[in-house]
C-alpha positions in Angstrom: -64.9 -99.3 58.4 -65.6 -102.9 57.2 -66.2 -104.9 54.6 -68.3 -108.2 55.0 -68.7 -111.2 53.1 -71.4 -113.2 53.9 -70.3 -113.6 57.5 -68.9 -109.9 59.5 -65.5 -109.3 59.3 -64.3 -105.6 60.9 -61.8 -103.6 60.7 -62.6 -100.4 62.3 -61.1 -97.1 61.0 -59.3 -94.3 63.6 -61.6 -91.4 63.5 -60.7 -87.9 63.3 -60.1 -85.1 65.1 -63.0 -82.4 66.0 -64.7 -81.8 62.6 -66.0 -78.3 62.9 -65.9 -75.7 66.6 -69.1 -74.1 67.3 -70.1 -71.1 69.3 -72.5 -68.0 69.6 -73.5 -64.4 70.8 -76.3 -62.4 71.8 -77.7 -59.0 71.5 -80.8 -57.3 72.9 -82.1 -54.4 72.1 -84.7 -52.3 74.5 -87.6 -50.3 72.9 -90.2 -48.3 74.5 -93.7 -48.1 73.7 -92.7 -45.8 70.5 -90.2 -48.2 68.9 -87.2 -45.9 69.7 -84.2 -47.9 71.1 -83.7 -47.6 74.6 -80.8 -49.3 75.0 -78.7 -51.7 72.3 -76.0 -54.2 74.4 -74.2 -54.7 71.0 -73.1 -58.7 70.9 -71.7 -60.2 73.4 -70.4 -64.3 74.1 -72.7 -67.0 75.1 -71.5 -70.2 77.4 -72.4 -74.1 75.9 -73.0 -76.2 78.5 -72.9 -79.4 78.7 -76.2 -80.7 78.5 -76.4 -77.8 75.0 -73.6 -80.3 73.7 -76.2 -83.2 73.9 -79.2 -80.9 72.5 -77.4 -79.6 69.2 -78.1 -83.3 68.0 -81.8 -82.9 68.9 -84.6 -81.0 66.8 -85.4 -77.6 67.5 -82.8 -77.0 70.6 -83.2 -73.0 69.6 -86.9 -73.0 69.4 -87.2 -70.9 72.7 -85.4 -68.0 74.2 -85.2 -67.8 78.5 -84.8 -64.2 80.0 -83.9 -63.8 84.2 -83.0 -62.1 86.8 -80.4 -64.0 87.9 -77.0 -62.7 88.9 -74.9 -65.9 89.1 -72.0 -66.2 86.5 -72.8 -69.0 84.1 -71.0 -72.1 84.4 -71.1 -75.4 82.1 -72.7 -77.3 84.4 -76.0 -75.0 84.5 -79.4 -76.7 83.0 -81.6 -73.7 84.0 -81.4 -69.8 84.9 -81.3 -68.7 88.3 -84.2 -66.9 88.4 -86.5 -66.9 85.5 -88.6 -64.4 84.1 -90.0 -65.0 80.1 -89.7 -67.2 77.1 -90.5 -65.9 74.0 -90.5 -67.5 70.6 -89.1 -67.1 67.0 -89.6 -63.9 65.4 -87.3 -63.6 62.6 -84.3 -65.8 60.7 -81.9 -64.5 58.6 -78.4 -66.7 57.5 -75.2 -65.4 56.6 -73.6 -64.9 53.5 -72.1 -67.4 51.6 -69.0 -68.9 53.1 -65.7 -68.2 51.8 -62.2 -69.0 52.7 -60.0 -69.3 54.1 -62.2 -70.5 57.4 -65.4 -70.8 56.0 -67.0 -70.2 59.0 -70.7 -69.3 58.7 -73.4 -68.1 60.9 -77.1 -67.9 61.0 -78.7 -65.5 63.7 -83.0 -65.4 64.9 -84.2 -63.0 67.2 -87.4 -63.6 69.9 -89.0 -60.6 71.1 -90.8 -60.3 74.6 -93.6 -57.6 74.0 -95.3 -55.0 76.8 -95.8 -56.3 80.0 -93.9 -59.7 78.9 -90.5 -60.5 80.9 -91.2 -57.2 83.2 -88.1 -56.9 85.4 -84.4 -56.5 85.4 -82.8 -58.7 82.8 -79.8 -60.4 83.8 -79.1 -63.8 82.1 -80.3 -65.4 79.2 -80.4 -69.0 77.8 -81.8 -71.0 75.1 -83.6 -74.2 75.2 -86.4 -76.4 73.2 -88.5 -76.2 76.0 -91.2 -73.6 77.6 -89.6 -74.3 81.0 -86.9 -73.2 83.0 -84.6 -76.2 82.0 -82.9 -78.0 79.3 -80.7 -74.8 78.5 -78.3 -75.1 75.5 -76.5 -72.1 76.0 -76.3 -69.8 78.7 -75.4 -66.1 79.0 -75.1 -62.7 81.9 -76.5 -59.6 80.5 -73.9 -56.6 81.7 -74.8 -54.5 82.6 -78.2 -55.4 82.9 -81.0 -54.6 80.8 -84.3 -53.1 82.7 -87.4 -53.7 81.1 -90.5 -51.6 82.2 -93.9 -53.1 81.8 -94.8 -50.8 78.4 -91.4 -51.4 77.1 -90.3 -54.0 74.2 -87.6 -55.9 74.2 -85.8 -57.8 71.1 -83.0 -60.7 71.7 -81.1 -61.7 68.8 -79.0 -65.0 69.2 -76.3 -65.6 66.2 -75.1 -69.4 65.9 -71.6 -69.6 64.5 -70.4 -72.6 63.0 -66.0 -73.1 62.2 -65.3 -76.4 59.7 -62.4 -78.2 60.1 -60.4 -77.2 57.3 -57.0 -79.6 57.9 -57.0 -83.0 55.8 -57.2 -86.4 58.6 -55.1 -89.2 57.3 -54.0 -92.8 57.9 -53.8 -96.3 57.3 -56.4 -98.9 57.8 -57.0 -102.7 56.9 -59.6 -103.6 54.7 -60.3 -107.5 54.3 -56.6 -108.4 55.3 -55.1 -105.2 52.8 -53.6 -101.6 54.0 -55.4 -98.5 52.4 -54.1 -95.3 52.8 -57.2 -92.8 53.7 -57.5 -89.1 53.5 -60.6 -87.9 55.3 -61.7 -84.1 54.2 -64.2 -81.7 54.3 -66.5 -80.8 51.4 -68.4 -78.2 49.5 -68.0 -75.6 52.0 -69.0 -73.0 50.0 -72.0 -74.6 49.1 -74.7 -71.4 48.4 -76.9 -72.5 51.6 -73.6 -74.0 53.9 -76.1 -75.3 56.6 -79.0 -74.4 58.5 -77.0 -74.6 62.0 -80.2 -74.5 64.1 -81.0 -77.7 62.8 -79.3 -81.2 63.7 -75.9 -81.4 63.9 -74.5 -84.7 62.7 -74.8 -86.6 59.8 -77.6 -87.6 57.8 -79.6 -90.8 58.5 -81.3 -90.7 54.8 -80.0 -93.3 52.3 -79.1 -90.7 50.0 -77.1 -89.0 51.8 -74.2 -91.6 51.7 -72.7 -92.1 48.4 -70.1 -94.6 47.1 -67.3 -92.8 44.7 -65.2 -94.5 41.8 -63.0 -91.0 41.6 -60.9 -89.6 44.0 -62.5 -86.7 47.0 -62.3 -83.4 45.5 -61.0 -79.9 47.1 -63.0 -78.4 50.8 -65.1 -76.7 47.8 -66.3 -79.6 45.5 -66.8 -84.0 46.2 -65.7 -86.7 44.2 -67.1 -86.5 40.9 -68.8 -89.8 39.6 -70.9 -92.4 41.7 -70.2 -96.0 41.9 -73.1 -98.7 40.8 -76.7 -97.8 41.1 -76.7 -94.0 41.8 -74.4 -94.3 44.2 -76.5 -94.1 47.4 -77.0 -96.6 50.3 -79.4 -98.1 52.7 -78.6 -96.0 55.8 -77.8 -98.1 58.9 -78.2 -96.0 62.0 -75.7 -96.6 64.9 -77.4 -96.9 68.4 -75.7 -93.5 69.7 -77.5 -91.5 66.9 -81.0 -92.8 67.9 -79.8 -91.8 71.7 -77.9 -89.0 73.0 -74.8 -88.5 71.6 -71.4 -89.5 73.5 -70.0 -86.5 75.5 -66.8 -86.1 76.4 -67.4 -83.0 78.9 -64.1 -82.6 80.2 -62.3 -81.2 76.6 -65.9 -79.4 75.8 -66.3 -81.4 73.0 -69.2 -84.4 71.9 -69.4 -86.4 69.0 -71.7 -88.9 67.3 -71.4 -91.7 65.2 -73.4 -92.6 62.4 -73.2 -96.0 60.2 -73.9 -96.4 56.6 -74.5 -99.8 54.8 -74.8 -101.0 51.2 -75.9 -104.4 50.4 -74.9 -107.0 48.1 -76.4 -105.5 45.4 -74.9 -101.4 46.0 -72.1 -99.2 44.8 -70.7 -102.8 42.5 -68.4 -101.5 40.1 -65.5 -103.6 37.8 -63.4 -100.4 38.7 -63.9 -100.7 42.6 -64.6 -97.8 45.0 -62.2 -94.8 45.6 -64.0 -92.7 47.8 -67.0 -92.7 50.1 -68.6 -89.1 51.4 -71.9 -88.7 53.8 -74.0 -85.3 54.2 -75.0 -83.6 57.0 -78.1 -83.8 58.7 -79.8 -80.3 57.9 -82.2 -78.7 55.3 -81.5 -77.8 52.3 -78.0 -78.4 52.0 -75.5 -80.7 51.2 -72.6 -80.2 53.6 -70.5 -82.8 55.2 -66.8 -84.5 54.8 -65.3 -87.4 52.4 -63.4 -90.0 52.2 -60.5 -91.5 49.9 -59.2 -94.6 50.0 -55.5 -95.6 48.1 -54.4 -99.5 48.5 -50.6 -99.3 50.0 -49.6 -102.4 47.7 -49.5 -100.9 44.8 -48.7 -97.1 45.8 -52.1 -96.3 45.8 -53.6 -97.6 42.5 -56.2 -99.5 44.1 -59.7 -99.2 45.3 -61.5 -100.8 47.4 -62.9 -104.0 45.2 -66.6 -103.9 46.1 -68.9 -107.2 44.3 -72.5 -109.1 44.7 -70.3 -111.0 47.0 -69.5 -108.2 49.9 -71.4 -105.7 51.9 -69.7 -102.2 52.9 -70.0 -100.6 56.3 -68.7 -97.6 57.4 -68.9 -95.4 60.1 -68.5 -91.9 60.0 -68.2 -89.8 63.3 -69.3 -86.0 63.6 -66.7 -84.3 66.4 -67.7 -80.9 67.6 -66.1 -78.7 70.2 -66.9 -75.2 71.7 
């Protein structure tokens, strides 16, 4: 984070640990020309690969499902099924209930169906990608035993996203225009009626108002700081270059991140009483997830904020971690 008068002067802030863990299972379910169930697999794991940890930041990474023949185990470094035999759209969404503690963790599941004489053959593997073709794959999974699909037979595959917030409090000390400020980075309003849509974009919002400047301090994982500094409280949104881009992987721990960068002007979030606390949403529909951010000046054990006039510009950078 910085603050910049006039001229830029930046002092960048240590950025947390994974924010949230994400993962996922599959089920399929066989019918036959009747309806009756042929054969139910129950759920089973899925594999994120590598190139799924750059599509979760993309729109529509879900949007189809990939069925094969393929007996090779899945490995992170796949893109693409062995041998491919159907894609088949969204049928149906449903989300989970409303999150509760102590992890929070919510899920939202779709299923894609693969009518008569779709996908004939010996089902083996799965994956999911936003693409019709055989490439691109998010996640990756073997069907076993395998699942034989007859040329008058139906067959239903349900894919249930899970998503696990961060629940611990990240803390340190930065400098802020030549002064120490204790920070305490933290989730928020994770039990929010509709958490997320978690087949949409995972990472932070690049909307103006969903970055908000905070005279209180950050509230519990349930609940945000409680009353906005200056003007509403919302900002110009400054992208940072990796969120118009791929995001940065680091494939090795099986984790990504991206950073996104929020700005307010000369004229934003100017308050006699300074600002405390600084929180950004997440980039999904209809909800209003995402973590926040208090800061405590070390001179004075804490008493005060960050002193934000006509005179300075505030930039900060917020960076969404996610792991499998």
């Amino acid at each position: 984070m910085y603050i910049r008068k006039f001229r830029e002067l930046q002092n960048l802030i240590p950025l947390p640990a994974p924010i949230m863990k994400v993962g996922g299972e599959f089920r399929c379910v066989l019918m036959n020309s009747m309806g009756g169930v042929v054969r139910d697999t129950g759920w089973f794991s899925n594999l994120l690969t590598n190139v799924g940890l750059t599509n979760l930041s993309t729109q529509n990474w879900h949007s189809q499902l990939h069925i094969g023949q393929g007996s090779s185990a899945p490995a992170f470094t796949d893109s693409a099924l062995q041998t491919w035999l159907a894609y088949g759209n969204v049928n149906t969404t449903a989300e989970g209930p409303v999150p509760v503690g102590p992890n929070y963790e919510w899920y939202e599941t779709r299923s894609y169906r693969f009518n008569a004489g779709v996908g004939t053959g010996t089902v083996r593997e799965l994956g999911l990608s936003h693409l019709t073709t055989n490439s691109s794959m998010t996640v990756r999974s073997a069907v076993s035993p395998a699942v034989p699909k007859a040329v008058d037979q139906v067959l239903d595959v349900y894919y249930r996203f899970k998503i696990w917030p961060s629940l611990a409090d990240v803390v340190g000390t930065i400098a802020i225009a030549g002064e120490d400020f204790n920070y305490t980075l933290r989730a928020m309003e994770l039990d929010y009626t509709s958490y997320m849509r978690t087949f949409d974009l995972i990472r932070f919002t690049t909307s103006g108002s969903g970055a908000n400047c905070w005279q209180d301090n950050i509230g519990s994982v349930t609940s945000a700081p409680a009353v906005a500094t200056g003007s509403g409280g919302t900002s110009n949104a400054e992208t940072h270059p990796v969120v118009t881009s791929a995001p940065t992987i680091n494939i090795p721990a099986g984790s990504a991140y991206i950073d996104t960068t929020y700005k307010w002007a000369l004229d934003e979030a100017n308050s006699p009483g300074g600002v405390r606390s600084i929180s950004t949403r997440m980039m999904t529909v209809g909800t209003l997830k995402g973590v926040q951010c208090q800061f405590n000046r070390v001179s004075d054990a804490g008493v005060g904020k960050i002193m934000k006039d006509n005179t300075k510009e505030i930039s900060i950078t917020f960076r969404m971690n996610y792991a499998r």
